[in-house]
N, C-alpha and C positions, 0 to 999 in steps of 0.2 A: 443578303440584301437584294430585293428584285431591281432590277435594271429595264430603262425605259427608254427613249430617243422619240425623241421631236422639233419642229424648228423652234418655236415659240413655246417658253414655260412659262404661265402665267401666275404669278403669287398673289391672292387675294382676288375675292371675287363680288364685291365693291360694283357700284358700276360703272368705274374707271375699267376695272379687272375685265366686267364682262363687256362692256363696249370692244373696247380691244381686241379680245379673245375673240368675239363675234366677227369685227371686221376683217383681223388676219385667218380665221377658219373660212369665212365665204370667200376671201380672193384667195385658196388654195394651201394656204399655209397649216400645217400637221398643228395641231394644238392643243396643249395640256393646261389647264385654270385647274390650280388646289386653292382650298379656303378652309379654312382651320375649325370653322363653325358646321355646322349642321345643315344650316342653313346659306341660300343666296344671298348676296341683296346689298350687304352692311348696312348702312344707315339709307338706306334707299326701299326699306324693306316696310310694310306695313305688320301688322298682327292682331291678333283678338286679344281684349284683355278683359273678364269681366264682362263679358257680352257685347264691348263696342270695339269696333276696327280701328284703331288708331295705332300712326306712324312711328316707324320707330327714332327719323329724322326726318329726311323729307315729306312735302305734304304734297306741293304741286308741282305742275308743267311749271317751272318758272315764269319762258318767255312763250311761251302759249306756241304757235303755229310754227314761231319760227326755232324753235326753241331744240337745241343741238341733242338730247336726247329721241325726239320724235325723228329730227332727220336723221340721226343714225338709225333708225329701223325702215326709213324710209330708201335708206342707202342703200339696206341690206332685201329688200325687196321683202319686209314683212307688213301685215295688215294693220296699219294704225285708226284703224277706227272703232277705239276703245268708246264704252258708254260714260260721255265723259260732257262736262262743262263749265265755262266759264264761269269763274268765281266774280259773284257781285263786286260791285264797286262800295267800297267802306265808307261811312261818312266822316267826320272830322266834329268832335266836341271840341269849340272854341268857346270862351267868353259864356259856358253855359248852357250854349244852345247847340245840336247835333246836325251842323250844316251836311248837306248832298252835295256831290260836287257836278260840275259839269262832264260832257262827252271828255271836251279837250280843255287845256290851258289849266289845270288843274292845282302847281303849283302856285302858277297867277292869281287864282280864285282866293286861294290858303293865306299867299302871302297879304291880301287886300284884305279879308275879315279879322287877320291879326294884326294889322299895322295899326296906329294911334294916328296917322295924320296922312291925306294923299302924296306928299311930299315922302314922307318915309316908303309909300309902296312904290313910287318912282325911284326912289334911289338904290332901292334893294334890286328890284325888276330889271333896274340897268346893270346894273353888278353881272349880275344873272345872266342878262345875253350876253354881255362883255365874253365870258370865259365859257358858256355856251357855244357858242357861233364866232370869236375871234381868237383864243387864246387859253388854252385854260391853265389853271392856276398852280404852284409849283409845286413839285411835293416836298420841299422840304421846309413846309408849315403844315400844321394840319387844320382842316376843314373849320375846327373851331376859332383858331385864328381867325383863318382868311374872313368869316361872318361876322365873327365881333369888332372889324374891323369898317363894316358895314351898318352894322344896328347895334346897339344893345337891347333891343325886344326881346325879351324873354320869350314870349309866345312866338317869333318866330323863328329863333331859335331853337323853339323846341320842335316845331315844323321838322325843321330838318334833322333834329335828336331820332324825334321818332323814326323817321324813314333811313334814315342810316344803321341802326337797330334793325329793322324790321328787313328791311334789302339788303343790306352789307355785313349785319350780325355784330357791328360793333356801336361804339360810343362815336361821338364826334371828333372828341379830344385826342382820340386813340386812331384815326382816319387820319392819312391825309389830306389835303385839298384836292389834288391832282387826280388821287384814286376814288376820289366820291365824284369827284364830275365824269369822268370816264364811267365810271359805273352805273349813276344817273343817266345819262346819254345813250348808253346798250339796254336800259331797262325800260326806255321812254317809252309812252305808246302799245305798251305789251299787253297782253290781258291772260293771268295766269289760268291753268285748265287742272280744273279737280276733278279725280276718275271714280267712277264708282266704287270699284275695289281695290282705291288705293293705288300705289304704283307697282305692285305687285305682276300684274300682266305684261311688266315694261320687261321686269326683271325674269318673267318666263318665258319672252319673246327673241330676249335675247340669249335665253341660253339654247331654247332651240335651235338656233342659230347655229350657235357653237356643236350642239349635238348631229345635228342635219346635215353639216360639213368634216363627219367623221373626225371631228376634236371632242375630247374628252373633260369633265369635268368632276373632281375628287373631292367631294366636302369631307370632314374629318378629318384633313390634310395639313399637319402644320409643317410649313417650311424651315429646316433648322440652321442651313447654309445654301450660299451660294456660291459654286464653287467658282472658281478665275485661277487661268495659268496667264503666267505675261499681258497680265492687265486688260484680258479679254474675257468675258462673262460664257461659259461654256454648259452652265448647267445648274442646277439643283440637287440635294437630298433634302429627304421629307420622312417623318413619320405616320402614320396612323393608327386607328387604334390596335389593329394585330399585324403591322407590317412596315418594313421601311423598304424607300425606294429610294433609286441613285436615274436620275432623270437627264440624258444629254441634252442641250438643247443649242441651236445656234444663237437663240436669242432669248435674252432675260427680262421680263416685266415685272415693275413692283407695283401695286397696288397697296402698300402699306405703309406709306410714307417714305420720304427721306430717309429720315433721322434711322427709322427699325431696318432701311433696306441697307445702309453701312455697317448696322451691325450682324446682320446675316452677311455679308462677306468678310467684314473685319475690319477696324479704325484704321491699319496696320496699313492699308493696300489704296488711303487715300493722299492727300496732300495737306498738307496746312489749314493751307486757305480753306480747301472745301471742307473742311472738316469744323472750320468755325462758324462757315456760311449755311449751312448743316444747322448746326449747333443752335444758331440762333434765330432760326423759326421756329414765330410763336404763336401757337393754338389757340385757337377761340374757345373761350371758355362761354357758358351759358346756363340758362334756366327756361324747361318748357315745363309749365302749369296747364295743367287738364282739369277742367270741371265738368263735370257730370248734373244735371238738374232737370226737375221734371217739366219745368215750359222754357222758352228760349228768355235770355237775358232784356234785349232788346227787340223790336218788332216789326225786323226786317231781313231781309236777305241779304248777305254781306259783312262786314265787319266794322268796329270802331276804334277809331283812333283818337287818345285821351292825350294830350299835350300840358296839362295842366295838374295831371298825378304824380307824384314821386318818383313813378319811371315811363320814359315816353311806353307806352303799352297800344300793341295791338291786339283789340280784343276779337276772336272770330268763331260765330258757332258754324263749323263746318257741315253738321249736321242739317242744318236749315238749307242747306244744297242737296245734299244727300243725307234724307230720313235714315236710309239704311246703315250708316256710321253707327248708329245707337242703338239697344234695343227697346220696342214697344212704348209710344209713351215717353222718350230718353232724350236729352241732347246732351254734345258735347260740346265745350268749347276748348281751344288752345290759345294759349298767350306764351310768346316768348318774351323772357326778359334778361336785358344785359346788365350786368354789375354795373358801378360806379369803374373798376379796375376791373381788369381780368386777368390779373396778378396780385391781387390782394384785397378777397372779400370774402365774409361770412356767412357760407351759405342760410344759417340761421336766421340773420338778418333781414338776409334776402325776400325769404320767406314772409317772415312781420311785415316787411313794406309791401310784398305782393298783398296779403290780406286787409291792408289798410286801404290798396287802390281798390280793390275789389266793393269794399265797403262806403267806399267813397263815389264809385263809378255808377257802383247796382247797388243803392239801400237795400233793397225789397232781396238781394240776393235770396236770403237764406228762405222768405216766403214761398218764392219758386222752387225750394227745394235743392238749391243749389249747395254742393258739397266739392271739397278738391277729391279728383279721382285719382289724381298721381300727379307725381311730381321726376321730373325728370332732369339730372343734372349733368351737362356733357363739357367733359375736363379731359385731361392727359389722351390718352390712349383712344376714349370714346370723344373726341369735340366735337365742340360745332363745324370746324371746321380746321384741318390739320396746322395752317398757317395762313396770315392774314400781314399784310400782301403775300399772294402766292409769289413765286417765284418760277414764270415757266421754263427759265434755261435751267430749271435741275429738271425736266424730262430727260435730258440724256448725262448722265452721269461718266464721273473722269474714266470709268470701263467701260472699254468697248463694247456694245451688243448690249447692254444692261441699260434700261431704261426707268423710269418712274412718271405714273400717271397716279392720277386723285386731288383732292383738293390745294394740296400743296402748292401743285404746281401749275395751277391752273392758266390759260392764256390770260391775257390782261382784258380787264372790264368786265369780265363772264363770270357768274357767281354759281356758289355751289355745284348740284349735281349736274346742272347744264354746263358748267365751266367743266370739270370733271368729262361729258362726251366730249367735249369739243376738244380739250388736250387728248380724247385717245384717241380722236383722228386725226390729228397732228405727230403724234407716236408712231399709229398705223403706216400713214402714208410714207414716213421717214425709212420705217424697216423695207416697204413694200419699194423702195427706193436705193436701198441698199445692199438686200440680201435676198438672192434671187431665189424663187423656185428650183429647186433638184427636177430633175428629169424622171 
């Protein structure tokens, strides 16, 4: 078995994995990232499929300028000035008609063309800054309480169906209160940034990173344990395809969740409790629809949001930003859509109701040429997102030196792959904190 030594082993290479990997290789730290795939990226990864560049998870800058993936490269003193641009502003089909929205006050706008009476958009409005700007609301009701405690308007109900969906990746009913206002309030005001090729550039800039400061990176690398004497994380072994290594390392990063990083040390070497607290994060299940069609659906720039379909849908031809997503001639669009449960639904199902909103949204679909290009289902192992509420006190786990970054464990309010940098410079900083440079 070849034998290796370095301070930081990085498992997964995610862009939990390579944020990380990135930040502790430029402030000095020796750095090994293995990743079991071929490939960088994880769900941060774009690809060709059939002639058009689509995601393989994420699509944009989330929080646009300020958004914790740009400024970790901006940390790392690399060039952020990708060919890239703000994603149009969506319109809103209510009652029929496909309103535009204004610069600002946006929700204001939504809440007032759905309401039935000015009386109902003042009482809702006030609700609203109540836990806005004074207070916000507990978490232990969720989101769809605290509203229906306010309205029963269906339409603007579904207001916030949709964007809880579309922003947060779940149901309302399955949301807190607490964690939607939080989450709405770090999302306010942002304006997401779609890149020409994809996030692909993010995830080669960062491994440069990694490379440029003499740390290393091993695709084809699967982790098979992590070893720990006296409850201190000391290393790694790893296979590949014609070799294994025994990797010492002062410090251990997981990029592969929770749940898979106990089992690479062993259930054996934790406690009770964290072992239930483990146990019961639970993954965002999902559905992303791709269509493919030879003129764009609608006829604009931007996306639509259906509040009045069988599932709040956002519909976006990304294409209509950047021609070059398709080939010749081509668009694409994505829609994600969340189950009723994300513990018990029929992806079959699923399907039928997508094709029903489809047919209901765009008659003319099939005239444009529009066909499904793929369908894409992310459960267990591949989700939307590992756990929903993260949990960021399992970054540092009951062993010493042994850490875990990725969605799981995301800071509070920050979503997806932007929540994801932002816990690995919170990881970063912790080690660069504790475990000093060697001489």
């Amino acid at each position: 078995m070849e034998k290796k030594s370095c301070d930081v082993a990085v498992i997964g290479a995610g862009i939990g994995g390579l944020c990380v990997g990135a930040r502790l290789s430029h402030a000095g730290y020796k750095t090994i990232v293995m990743e079991r795939a071929p490939i960088l990226g994880g769900r941060f990864v774009w690809g060709d499929y059939k002639g058009y560049l689509l995601p393989v998870g994420a699509v944009t800058i989330y929080y646009g300028e300020r958004d914790p993936v740009l400024l970790t490269l901006k940390d790392l003193g690399m060039d952020t000035n990708f060919e890239a641009k703000p994603m149009p502003e969506p319109k809103w089909r209510i009652k029929g008609k496909d309103h535009e929205m204004p610069q600002k006050n946006v929700l204001w706008e939504l809440i007032s063309l759905a309401a039935d009476s000015k009386e109902e958009t003042d009482r809702v409005l006030t609700a609203l800054r109540s836990c806005f700007r004074w207070r916000e609301p507990s978490d232990f009701i969720t989101m769809s309480e605290w509203l229906l405690r306010i309205t029963e308007n269906r339409l603007i109900y579904n207001i916030f169906q949709a964007w809880c969906i579309q922003v947060v990746g779940m149901n309302l009913w399955e949301c807190t209160a607490g964690d939607f206002v939080r989450s709405f309030l770090n999302f306010a005001g942002t304006h997401m940034i779609l890149l020409k090729d994809g996030l692909n550039p993010i995830i080669d800039a960062l491994a440069q990173v990694i490379r440029d400061n003499k740390g290393e990176i091993m695709p084809v690398t699967e982790v098979r344990k992590i070893t720990v004497r006296n409850d201190v994380a000391e290393g790694v072994q790893a296979v590949g395809p014609d070799f294994e290594v025994d990797i010492e390392a002062r410090v251990v990063v997981s990029d592969v969740g929770p749940q898979a990083t106990v089992e690479l040390v062993g259930p054996e070497a934790f406690d009770r409790g964290y072992l239930k607290e483990v146990s019961e994060l639970g993954a965002l299940d999902g559905l992303w629809f791709v269509l493919s069609s030879d003129e764009p659906l609608y006829d604009w720039p931007g996306g639509l949001y259906t509040i009045e379909t069988r599932r709040g849908n956002a519909w976006v031809d990304y294409s209509m930003t950047w021609p070059e997503y398709s080939p010749p001639g081509k668009h694409w669009m994505g829609v994600y859509v969340e189950p009723e449960s994300r513990l018990f639904y029929d992806p079959r199902k699923e399907f039928e109701i997508f094709l029903a909103d489809l047919a209901d949204t765009f008659p003319d679909y099939k005239k444009r040429g529009a066909e499904i290009l793929m369908v894409r289902r992310y459960q267990k192992n591949w989700p939307c997102v590992r756990a929903w509420p993260s949990v960021d006190r399992h970054m540092k786990t009951p062993i010493r030196n042994l850490y875990n970054v990725g969605d799981a464990v995301n800071p509070p309010e920050w979503m997806a792959g932007s929540g994801v940098a932002e816990g690995a410079k919170i990881v970063a900083e912790d080690i660069k904190s504790r475990i000093k440079l060697e001489a």
